[in-house]
N, C-alpha and C positions, 0 to 999 in steps of 0.2 A: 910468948903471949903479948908482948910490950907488942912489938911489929903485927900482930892481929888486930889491938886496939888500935895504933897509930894507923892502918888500914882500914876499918870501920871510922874512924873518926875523918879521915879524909873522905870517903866514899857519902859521909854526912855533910862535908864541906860541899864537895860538888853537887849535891843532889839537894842541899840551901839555895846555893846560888843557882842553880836552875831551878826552883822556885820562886825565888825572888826578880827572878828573868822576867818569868810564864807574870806575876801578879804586876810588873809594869807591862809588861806587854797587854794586858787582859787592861788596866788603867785606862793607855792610849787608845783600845781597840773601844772602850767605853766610851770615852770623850768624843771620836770621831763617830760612832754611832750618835751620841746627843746631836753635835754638829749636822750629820743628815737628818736625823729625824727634823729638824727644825729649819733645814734646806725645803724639808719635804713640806712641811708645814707652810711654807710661804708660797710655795712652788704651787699647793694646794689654792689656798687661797686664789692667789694671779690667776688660775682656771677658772675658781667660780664667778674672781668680777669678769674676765671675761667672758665666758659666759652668758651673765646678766647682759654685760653689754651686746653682745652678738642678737640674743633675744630682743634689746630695745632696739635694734637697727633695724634688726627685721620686720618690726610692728612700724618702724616710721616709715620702710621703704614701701611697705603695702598699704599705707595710710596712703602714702607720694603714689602710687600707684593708682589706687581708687579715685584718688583728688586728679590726676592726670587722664584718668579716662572720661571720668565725667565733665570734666572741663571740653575734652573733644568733640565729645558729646552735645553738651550746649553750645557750643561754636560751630558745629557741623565741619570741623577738620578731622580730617584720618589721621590717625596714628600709622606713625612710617614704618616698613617692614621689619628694623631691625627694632623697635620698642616693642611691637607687635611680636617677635621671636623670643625676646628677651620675658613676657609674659608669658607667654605660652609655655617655657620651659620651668619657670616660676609653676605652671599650673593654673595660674589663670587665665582663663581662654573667654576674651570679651566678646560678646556675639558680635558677628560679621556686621550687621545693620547698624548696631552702634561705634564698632571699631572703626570703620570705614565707612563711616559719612561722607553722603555726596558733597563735592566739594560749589562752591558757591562759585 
């Protein structure tokens, strides 16, 4: 009977100590979850300003757009074929009479 208990009583040791394994391991696998959640959290962020920023480039370069056609416009210069491409692929497509103004 002595050697039964001393066998459940060990079988209690090793099956402590691989719990006590499993609850650091579960610990670290916590902490490194926090650590990315909060990777992810900045990571999130840096998208949205860029983002925003990508949005205001695009309103300033179609501002610079609008501002550079109509300036040709009232100067009676054409816009040279590769600005004229680089529109057109943008989706703005300046009518021909104003894009290519006779030239002086």
């Amino acid at each position: 009977m002595a050697t039964r208990t001393r066998i459940c009583q060990r079988r209690v040791e090793i099956l402590q100590s691989k719990l006590r394994s499993q609850s650091c391991e579960i610990d670290r696998l916590e902490a490194e979850n926090s650590e990315q959640r909060q990777s992810n959290n900045v990571l999130q962020l840096e998208v949205a300003r860029l983002k925003r920023a990508q949005r205001t480039n695009v309103q300033d370069l179609a501002h610079l757009a609008a501002w550079l056609v109509s300036l040709a416009n009232a100067k009676g210069v054409s816009l040279d074929p590769a600005t004229l491409d680089i529109l057109n692929r943008r989706g703005w497509h300046p009518s021909k009479r104003q894009a290519r103004a006779a030239r002086p």
